[in-house]
N, C-alpha and C positions, 0 to 999 in steps of 0.2 A: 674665734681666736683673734685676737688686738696682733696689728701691723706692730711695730717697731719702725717708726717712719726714717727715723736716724740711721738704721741701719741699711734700709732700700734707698736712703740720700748717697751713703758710701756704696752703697753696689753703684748706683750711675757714676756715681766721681768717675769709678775705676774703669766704667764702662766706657766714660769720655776718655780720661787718657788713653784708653787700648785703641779708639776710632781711629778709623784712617783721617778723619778730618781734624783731630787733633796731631796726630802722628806729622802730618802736612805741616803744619802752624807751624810747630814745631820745629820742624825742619826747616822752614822758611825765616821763621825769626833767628835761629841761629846763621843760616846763611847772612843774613842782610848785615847780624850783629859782628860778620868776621871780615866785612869786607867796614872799613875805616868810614869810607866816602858812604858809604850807603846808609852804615849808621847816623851817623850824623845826621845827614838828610831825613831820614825818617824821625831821628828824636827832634829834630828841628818843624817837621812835618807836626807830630802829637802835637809840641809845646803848643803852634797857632791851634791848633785845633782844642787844645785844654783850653787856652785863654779865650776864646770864643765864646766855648760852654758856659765858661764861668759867668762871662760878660750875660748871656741868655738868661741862665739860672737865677741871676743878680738883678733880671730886669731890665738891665741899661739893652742902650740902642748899639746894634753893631755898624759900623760905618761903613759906607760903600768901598772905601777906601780899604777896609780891613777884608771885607768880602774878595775885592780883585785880588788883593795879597793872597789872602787863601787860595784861592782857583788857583790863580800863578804856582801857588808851591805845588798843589794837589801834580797839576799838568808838570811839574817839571820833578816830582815824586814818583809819577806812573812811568815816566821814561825809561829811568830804572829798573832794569827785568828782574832783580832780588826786589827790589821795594814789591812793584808790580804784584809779582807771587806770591808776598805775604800779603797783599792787601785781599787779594781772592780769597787767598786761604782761611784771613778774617772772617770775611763776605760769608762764605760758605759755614766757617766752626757757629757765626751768629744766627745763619738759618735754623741749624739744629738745634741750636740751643732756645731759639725762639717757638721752632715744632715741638720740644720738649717741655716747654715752659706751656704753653698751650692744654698740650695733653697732662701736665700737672695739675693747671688749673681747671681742669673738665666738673672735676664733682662742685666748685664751689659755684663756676658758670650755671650749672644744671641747679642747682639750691635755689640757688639769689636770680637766676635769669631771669628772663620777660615770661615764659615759658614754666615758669617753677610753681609747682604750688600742690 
């Protein structure tokens, strides 16, 4: 009997919103996003942190200069006990979903591996 892959993709969806580690995020990012200052600071946090990537992605060289800026907001982001506990809560939703991603990609690891044959 054929999976229906589409439909075992919406059972995890639902299965991640009902997690406590999304329930967490959740939580977290509304707190940070109800307090004015916190917001701020974290979407001012993302923004270095988007134009970094880009900078990465694009190839070019990131400047030392642009590195200590980063650390600097990072260290003055984590000060923050709302920023703080969304960035855990991150931390953690990304382990799952990387242990998830993992055990997704099991049977194509096992096909194509060093091991396969």
């Amino acid at each position: 009997m054929a999976v229906n892959l589409h439909d075992s993709a919406y059972e995890l969806e639902n299965a991640i919103r009902n997690s406590q580690e999304y329930i967490n995020l959740k939580n977290a990012y509304q707190e940070v996003n109800a307090d004015e200052t916190a917001r701020r600071m974290f979407e001012n946090f993302r923004n270095i942190q988007m134009q970094l990537q880009e900078k990465q992605m694009m190839g070019q060289n990131i400047t030392q200069e642009e590195v200590d800026h980063a650390q600097k907001t990072v260290a003055l982001v984590q000060q923050n006990p709302k920023i703080s506990r969304l960035m855990e809560a991150e931390q953690r939703m990304s382990m799952v979903i990387g242990e998830l991603n993992q055990i997704i990609m099991r049977p194509l690891e096992e096909l194509y591996g060093p091991n396969a044959g």
